[in-house]
C-alpha positions as CSV (number, residue, x, y, z in Angstrom):
1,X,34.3,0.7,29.3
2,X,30.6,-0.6,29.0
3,X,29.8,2.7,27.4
4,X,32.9,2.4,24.6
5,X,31.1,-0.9,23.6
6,X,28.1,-0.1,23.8
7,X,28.5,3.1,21.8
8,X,30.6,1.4,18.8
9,X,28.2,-1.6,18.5
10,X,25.6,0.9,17.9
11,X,27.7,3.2,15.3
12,X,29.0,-0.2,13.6
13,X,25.3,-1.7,14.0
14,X,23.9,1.7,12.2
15,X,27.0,1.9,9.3
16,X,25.5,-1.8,8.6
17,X,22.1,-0.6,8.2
18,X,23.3,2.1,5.8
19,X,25.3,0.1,4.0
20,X,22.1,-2.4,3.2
21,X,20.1,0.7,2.4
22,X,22.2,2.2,0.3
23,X,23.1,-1.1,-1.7
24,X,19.2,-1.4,-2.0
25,X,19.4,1.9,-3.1
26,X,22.0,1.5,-5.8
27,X,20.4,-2.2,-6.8
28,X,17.0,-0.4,-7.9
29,X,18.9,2.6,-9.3
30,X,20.3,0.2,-11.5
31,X,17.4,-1.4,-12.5
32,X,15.7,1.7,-13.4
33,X,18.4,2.7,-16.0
34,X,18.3,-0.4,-17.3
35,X,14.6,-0.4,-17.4
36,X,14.5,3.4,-19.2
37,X,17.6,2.1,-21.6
38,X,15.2,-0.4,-23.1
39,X,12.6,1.9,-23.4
40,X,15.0,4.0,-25.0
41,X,15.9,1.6,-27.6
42,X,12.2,0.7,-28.1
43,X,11.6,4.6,-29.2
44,X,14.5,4.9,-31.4
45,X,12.9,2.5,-33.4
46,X,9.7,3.9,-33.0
47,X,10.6,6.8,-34.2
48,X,13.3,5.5,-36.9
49,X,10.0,3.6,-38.1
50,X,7.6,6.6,-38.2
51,X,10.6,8.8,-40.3
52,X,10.5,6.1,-43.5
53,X,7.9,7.1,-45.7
54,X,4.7,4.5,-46.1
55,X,4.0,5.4,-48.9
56,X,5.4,6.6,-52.5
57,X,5.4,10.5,-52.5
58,X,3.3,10.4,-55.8
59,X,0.2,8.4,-54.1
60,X,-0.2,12.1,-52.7
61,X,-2.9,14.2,-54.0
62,X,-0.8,17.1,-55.6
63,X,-2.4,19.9,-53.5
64,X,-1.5,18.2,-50.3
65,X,2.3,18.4,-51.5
C-alpha cells in the first residue's frame, strides 16, 4: 500500500509540473504572436507607405523614366 501512494503522489506531483510548464509554455507562445502581429501591422504600413509615390511622376528627369 505505501508504494501505491507513493507512486501516484509522484505521477500526480509530476502531471502538476507539466501542466505549469506547459501553461508557461502556451502564456509566452501567446505573447510572441501577439508580439509578431504588431510587427506585422507596423510593416503593412511600412510598406503601404513606401508604395505611394513622393513625388509627382513629372519631377522625374525624362531619361530616368
Amino acid at each position: 500500500m505505501l508504494w501505491f501512494l507513493l507512486w501516484f503522489v509522484l505521477v500526480v506531483a509530476a502531471a502538476a509540473f507539466l501542466g505549469y510548464l506547459a501553461l508557461h509554455l502556451y502564456r509566452k507562445a501567446k505573447a510572441l504572436m501577439r508580439e509578431a502581429a504588431a510587427a506585422s501591422d507596423r510593416l503593412g504600413e511600412i510598406t503601404a507607405a513606401m508604395d505611394q509615390p513622393s513625388a509627382p511622376r513629372d519631377a522625374y528627369r525624362s531619361d530616368l523614366r
